[in-house]
C-alpha positions as CSV (number, residue, x, y, z in Angstrom):
1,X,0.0,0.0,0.0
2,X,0.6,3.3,-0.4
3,X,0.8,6.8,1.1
4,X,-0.7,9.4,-1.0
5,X,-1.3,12.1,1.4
6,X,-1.1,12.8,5.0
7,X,-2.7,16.3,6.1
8,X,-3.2,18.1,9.7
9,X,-7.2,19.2,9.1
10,X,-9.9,20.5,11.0
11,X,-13.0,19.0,9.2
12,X,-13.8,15.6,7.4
13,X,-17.0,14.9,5.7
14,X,-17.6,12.1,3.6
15,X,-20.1,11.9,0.3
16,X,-21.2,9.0,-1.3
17,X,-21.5,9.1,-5.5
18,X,-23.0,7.3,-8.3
19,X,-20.9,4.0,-9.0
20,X,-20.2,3.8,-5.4
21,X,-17.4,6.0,-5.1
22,X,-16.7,8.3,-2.4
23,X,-15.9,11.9,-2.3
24,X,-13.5,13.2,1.0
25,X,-14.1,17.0,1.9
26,X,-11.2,18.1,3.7
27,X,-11.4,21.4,6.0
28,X,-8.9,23.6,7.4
29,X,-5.8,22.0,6.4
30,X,-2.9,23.2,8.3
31,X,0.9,22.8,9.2
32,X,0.5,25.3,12.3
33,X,-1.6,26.6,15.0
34,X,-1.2,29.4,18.1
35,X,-1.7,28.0,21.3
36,X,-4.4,28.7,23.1
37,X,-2.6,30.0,26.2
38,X,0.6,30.3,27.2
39,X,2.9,27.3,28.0
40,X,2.9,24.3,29.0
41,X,0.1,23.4,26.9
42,X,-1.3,20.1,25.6
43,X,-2.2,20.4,22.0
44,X,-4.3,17.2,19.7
45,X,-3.7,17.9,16.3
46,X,-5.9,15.7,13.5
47,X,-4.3,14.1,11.1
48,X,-5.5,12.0,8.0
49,X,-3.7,9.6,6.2
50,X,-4.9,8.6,2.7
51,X,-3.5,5.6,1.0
52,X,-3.9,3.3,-2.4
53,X,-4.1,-0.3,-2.3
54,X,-2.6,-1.6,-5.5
55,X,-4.9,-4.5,-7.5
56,X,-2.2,-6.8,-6.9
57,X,-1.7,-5.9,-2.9
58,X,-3.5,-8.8,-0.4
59,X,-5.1,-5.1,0.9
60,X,-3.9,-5.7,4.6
61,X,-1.4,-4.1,6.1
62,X,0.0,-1.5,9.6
63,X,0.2,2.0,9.4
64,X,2.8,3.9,12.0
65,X,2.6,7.1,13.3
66,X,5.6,8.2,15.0
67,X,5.5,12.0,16.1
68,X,8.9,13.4,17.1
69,X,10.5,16.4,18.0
70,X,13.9,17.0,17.5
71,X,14.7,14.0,16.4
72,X,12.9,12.3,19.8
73,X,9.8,9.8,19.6
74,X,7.1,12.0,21.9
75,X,4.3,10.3,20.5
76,X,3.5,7.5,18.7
77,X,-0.3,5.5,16.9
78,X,0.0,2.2,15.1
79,X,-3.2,0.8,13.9
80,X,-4.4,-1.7,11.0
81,X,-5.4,-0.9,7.7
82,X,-7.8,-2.4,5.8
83,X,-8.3,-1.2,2.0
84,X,-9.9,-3.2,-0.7
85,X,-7.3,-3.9,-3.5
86,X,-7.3,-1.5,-6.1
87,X,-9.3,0.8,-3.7
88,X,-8.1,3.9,-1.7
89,X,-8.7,4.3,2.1
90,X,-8.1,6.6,5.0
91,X,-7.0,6.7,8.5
92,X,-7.8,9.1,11.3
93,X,-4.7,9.5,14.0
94,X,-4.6,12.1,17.1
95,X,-1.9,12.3,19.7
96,X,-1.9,14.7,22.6
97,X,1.4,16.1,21.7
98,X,2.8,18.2,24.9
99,X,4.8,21.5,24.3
100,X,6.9,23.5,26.8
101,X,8.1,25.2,24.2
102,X,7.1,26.4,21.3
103,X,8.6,24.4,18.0
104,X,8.0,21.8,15.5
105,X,6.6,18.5,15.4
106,X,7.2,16.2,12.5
107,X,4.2,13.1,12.0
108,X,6.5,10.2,10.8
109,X,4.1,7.7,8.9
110,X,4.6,4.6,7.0
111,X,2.8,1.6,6.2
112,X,4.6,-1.8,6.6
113,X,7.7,-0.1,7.6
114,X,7.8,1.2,4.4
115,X,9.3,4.4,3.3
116,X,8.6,7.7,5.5
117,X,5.9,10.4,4.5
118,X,6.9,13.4,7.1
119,X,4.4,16.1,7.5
120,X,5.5,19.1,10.1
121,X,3.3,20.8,12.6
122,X,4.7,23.8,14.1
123,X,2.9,25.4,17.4
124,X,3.2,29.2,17.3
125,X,2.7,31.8,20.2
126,X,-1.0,32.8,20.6
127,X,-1.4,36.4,19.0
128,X,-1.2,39.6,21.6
129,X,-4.4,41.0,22.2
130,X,-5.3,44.4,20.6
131,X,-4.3,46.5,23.4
């Protein structure tokens, strides 16, 4: 299987077509947020990972999250993946990622410890108030 994209988002919703095919509607894709307060904060980004199954592919397999910062494992989701061959297929994965600082945090992901799709996420100070 294959990774095609892997996206921190804010909205899913799911439509069904003629022919049986399904449309995803992705919302407010992003690679950063401002905290919500000031540090040490907790923060659960939502990422989705979209994949292919090829035709010839037995369509089972493990997908691996691994989120890291600087180079450290802080967080980490490994789940089964089920996709119909020839199909595509997605997976929903959330970690409570804590920062005491603010930085960068790289999603890791690959399917059968295959090769690495990396997708940042950077937490930014909240914005001052108009003052």
């Amino acid at each position: 299987m294959n990774i095609l994209a892997a996206l921190f988002f804010e909205g899913i919703d799911l439509k069904s077509s003629a022919g049986g095919a399904t449309h995803i509607d992705l919302s407010g894709i992003h690679f950063s947020a401002a905290a919500p307060n000031a540090l040490p904060v907790t923060w659960a980004p939502h990422l989705v990972v979209i994949v292919h199954c090829p035709p010839e592919h037995s369509g089972q397999g493990v997908l691996e999250v691994v989120f890291r910062r600087d180079g450290e494992q802080v967080a980490r989701n490994v789940q089964p993946l089920a996709v119909d061959p020839g199909r595509f297929g997605y997976r929903l994965v959330r970690a409570e990622l804590e920062f005491s600082e603010f930085g960068i945090v790289e999603a890791e992901c690959r399917i059968d410890q295959g090769p690495i799709t990396s997708v940042p996420f950077t937490l930014i100070p909240p914005d001052n108030p108009p003052g």
